[in-house]
N, C-alpha and C positions, 0 to 999 in steps of 0.2 A: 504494500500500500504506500502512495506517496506520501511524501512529506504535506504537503500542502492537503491533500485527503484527511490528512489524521488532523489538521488545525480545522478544516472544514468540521468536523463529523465533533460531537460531544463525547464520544469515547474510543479509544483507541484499539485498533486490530490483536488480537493477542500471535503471541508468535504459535504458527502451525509447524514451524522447523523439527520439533519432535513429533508429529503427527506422519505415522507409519503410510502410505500410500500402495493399497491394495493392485497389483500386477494384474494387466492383460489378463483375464479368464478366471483370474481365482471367483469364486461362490460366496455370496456374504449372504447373512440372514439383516435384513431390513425392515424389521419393526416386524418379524414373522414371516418376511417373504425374500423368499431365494431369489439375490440379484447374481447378475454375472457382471463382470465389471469388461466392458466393451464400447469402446467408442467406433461406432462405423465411420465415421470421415464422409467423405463424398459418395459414399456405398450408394446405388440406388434402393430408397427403403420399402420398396414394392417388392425386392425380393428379400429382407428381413423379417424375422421373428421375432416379436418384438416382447410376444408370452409363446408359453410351449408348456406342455405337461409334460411330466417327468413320470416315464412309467414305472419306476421303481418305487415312485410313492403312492402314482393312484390305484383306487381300490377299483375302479371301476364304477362308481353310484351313478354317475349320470349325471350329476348336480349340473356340470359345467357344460354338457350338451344342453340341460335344457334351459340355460340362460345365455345362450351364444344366439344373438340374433340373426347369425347368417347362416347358421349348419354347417360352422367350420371346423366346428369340432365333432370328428364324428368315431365310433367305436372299431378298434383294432382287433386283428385275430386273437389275441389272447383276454380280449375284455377291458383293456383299457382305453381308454380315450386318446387323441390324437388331433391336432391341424392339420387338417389337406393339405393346405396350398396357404400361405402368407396374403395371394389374393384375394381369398374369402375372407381373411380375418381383418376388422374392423380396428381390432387394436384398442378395443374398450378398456379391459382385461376383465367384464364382468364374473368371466369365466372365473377367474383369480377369488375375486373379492367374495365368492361365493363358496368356492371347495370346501369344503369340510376337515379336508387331511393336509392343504397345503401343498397339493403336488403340484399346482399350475407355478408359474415361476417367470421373474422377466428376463429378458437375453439382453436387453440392451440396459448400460448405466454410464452415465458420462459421471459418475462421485469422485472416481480419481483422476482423472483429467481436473476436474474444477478445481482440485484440491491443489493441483500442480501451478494449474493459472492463477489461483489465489495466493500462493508462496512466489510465483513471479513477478518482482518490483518493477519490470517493465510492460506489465499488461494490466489494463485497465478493464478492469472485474465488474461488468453491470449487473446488477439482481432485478429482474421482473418476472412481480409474484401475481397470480390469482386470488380475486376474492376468495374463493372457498377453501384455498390453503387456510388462510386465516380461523378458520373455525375450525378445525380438524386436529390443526398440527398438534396442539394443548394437550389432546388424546394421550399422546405416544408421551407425555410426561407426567399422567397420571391427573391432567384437568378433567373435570365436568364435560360429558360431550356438549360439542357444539359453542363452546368456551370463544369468544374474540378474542383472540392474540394478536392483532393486527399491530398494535405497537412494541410489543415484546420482539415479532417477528424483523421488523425493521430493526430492532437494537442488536439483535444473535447474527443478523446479517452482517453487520457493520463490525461485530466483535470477528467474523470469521473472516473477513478481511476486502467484505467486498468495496469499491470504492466509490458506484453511488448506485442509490435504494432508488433505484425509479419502480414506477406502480404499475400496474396494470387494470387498474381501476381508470388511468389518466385516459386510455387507446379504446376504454370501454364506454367511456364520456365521447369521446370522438363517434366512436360507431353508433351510436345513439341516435347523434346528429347525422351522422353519413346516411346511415339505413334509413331513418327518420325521413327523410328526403327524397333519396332514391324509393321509396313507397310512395310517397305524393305525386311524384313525376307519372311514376305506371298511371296511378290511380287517375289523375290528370291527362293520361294518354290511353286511358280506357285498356290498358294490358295491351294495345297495338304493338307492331315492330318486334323491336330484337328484344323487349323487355316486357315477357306479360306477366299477367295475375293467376292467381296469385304469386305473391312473393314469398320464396323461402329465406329466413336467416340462413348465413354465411359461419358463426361462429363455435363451432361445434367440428374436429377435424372425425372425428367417426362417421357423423352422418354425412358430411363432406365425401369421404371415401365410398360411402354407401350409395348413394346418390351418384357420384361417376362410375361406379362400379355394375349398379343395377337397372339405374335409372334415367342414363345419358341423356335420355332425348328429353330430362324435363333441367338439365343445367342452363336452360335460359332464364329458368322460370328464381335460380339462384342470387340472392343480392350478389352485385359488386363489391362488397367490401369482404376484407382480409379482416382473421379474427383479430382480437384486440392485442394478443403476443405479437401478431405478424403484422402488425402495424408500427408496436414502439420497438421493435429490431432493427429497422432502415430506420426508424426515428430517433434513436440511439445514436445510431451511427453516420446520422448527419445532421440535425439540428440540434441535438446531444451535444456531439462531438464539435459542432462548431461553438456552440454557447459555451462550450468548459473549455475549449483550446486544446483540446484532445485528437491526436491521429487516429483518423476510425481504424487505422491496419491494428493497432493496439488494443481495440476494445472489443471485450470478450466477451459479450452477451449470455447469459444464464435464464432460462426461462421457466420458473419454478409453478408449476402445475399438478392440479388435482389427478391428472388424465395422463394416462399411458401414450393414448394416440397423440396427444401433443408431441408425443420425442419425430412420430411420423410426421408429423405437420412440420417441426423444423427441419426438418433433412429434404423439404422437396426441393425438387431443383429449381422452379420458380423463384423461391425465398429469397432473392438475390439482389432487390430492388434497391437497396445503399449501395452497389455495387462491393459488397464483401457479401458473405453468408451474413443474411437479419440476425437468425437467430445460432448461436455457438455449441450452445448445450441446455437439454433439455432436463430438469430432476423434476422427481413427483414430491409430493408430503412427506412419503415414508422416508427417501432418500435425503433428505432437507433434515428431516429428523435423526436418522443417521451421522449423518456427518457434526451434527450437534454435539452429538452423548461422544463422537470419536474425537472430537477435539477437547471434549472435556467443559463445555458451556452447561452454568447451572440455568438451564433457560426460565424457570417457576421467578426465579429471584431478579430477574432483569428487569430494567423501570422499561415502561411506554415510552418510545421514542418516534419524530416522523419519519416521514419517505424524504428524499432530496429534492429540492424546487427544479423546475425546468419541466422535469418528465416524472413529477411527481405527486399533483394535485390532483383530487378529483373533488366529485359529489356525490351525495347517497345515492344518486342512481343508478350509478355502476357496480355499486356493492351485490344489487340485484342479480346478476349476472350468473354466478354460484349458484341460484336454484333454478328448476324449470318453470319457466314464467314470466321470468325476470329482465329477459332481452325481450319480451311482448311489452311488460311492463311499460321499461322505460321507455320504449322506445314511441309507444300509446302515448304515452304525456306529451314527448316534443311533437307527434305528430296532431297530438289533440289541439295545441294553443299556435302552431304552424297554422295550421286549416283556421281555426275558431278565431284566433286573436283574445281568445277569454281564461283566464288564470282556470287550472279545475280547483273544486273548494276543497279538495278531499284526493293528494295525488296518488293514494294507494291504490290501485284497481286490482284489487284482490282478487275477482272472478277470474281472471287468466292465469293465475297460480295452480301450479297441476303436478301433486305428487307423483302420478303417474296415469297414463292410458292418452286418452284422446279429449280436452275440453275447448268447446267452442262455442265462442262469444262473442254478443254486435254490442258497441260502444257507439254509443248515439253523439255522434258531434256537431256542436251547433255549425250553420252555414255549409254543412256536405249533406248528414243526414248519418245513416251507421255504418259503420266499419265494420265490416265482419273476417274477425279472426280466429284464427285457430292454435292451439298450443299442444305439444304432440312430445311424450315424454318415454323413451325405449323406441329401437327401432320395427319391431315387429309392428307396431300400430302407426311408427313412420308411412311404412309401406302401404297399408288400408288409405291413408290420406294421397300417397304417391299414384296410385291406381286412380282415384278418383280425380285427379289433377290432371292425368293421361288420359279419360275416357269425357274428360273435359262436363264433369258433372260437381265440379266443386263450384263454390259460388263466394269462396272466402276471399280475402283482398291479401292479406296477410298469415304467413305458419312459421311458427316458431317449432323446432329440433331441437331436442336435446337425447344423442344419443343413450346416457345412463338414466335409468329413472330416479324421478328426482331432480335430475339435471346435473352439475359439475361437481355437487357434494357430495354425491356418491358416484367419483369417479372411480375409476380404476389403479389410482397411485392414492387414493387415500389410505387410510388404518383401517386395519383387516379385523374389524370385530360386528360380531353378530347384533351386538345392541344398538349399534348405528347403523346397519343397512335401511336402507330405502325412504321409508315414510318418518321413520323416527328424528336423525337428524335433519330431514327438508322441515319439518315444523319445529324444532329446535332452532335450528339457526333464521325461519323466517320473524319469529317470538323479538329476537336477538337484532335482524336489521331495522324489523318495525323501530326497534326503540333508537335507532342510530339516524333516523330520517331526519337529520339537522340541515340539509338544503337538499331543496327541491328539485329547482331548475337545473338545466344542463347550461355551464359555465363557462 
């Protein structure tokens, strides 16, 4: 960490010089789940495994077939389970978060890499985290589920040496307004041309791959916008890099995610729009919590600390984002007072919050008349809404995906326990944002 970083920052990087850095291939358990420590580089990640079951551990129950929304996982001659092909699998790791025994397992971890560029004094270490890390991570230290550590989480960063906390909150505020807009145009253009209706969110890399995978001929129907990671990666790395006087070749980018398929999402070769790689390395919650306990940070005991200015602000309504609902949410307000020019009295709109399955709802806006959206939570009931969009019998303007049910808080790189899957933490931590709704607007 610079000199100048460590007068910046309220507390200083602890030295990692004694911190053992796990080799090429070794096995680590991470918070309960087998990582392999592998950084692909430029690998194309279409043909990675990004999860795999391990047949020496599985028993065979099936658990993880029948939560695999593509039938990627399917039974071996000897009764175990198995991935066909890396191109059916989704990369959720629902398959994971659900085993019973532990045998599914990730193949890809960038922990020692990050660990190597954060002990590097000439690389400049960015951390861009997700809302629903925030609520999770406290788990694997023995908090309360569904715990906000959003300021703890900024301070353990800064201890492990990163040198600036930008948000991901900040790129979720942008997509707000981007999506926000590009939905008024369609609407305003009656779905004509190269952009019709309905619109699907963009922010979601599972249903992303799903949707090119299964359902090519409806990626027009896709927002233009890059999820909120793949946004502040080329934003990092040039208006970042120019506000701090930083050489983008220097700066490392760390994208710290609820979600497996996020590590897929940074590795495509598009990602490239700073002209460096956006994004450098991808770690989940569990992995972030790892490298915590390995350095030796008492995280429980850390004060609340912010994110760094520049690429660091946001509003409550990116916080939304972490559950399914959340990117309809926000994204309903900017497009309600866009259209209407009228403040709403009340900017919760609960109705579109969807633990899981299929809910769909018309928002009456003055001056248009209603919005009819849709909010669509696992991909298996993805697909029911994707059919109807190709037989051209849907009538909705707007569909929100979120590949995990629940949405990002039961992603697939969260903490592997039974009392937080699905419907438990999405109504924990939505309890938790209600009460954080200190500004409204998008800023």
């Amino acid at each position: 960490m610079s000199v100048e970083a460590k007068k910046r920052n309220a507390t200083h990087a602890m030295d990692l010089s004694g911190v053992q850095v796990d080799p090429p291939g070794a096995v680590q358990k991470m918070e309960g789940v087998s990582n392999t420590i592998y950084s692909p580089g430029a690998k194309d990640p279409n043909t990675l495994y990004f999860v795999e079951v391990d047949p020496a551990v599985c028993q065979g129950c099936g658990e993880c077939s029948h939560h695999c929304p593509t039938g990627a996982i399917q039974e071996t001659e000897d009764g175990s389970r198995s991935i066909v092909d890396p191109a059916a699998c989704m990369n959720c790791g629902q398959c994971l978060t659900h085993c019973p025994y532990g045998a599914v397992t990730e193949r890809v971890s960038y922990v020692s890499e990050v660990f190597e560029k954060l002990k590097d004094p000439d690389t400049v270490v960015v951390s861009m985290t997700a809302p629903a890390v925030r609520y999770a991570l406290g788990e694997c230290f023995g908090m309360p589920t569904g715990t906000w550590v959003g300021g703890k989480v900024h301070s353990v960063l800064r201890r492990l040496g990163f040198d600036y906390i930008w948000d991901n909150e900040w790129t979720a505020d942008v997509t707000i307004m981007e999506e926000g807009t590009e939905l008024l145009e369609r609407v305003k253009n009656g779905g004509k041309g190269d952009k019709p209706l309905p619109q699907f969110t963009s922010c979601c890399p599972g249903w992303i791959k799903f949707c090119e995978s299964f359902y090519p001929d409806l990626i027009p129907h896709l927002s233009t916008c890059k999820s909120p990671v793949a946004m502040l990666g080329p934003l990092a790395k040039t208006y970042g890099a120019e506000q701090t006087g930083k050489d983008p070749k220097k700066i490392y980018t760390v994208s710290i995610m609820p979600c497996i398929a996020k590590k897929y999402e940074g590795m495509r070769p598009e990602m490239n729009a700073s002209g460096h790689r956006d994004i450098d390395a991808t770690i989940n919650t569990r992995e972030l919590a790892y490298m915590i306990k390995k350095a030796g940070i008492p995280f429980t005991s850390l004060p609340d600390e912010e994110a760094d200015p520049i690429l660091g602000m946001a509003t409550g309504a990116a916080t939304l984002f972490g559950t399914s609902g959340g990117v309809m949410e926000a994204a309903l307000r900017f497009a309600y007072e866009a259209i209407s020019g009228k403040t709403l009295a009340d900017p919760a709109i609960k109705a579109v919050r969807t633990g899981k399955g299929i809910n769909k709802v018309s928002v009456d806006v003055p001056g248009f008349g209603p919005v009819r959206v849709g909010v669509v939570s696992g991909l298996q009931e993805a697909a029911r809404l994707c059919e109807e969009v190709r037989a051209g019998t849907c009538d909705l303007h707007f569909i929100e995906v979120m590949t995990c049910p629940g949405g990002c808080v039961n992603g697939g790189g969260q903490p592997v326990d039974d009392s937080i899957m699905e419907a438990s933490l999405f109504k924990k931590m939505m309890a938790r944002v209600n009460k954080r709704f200190n500004m409204r607007q998008v800023g």
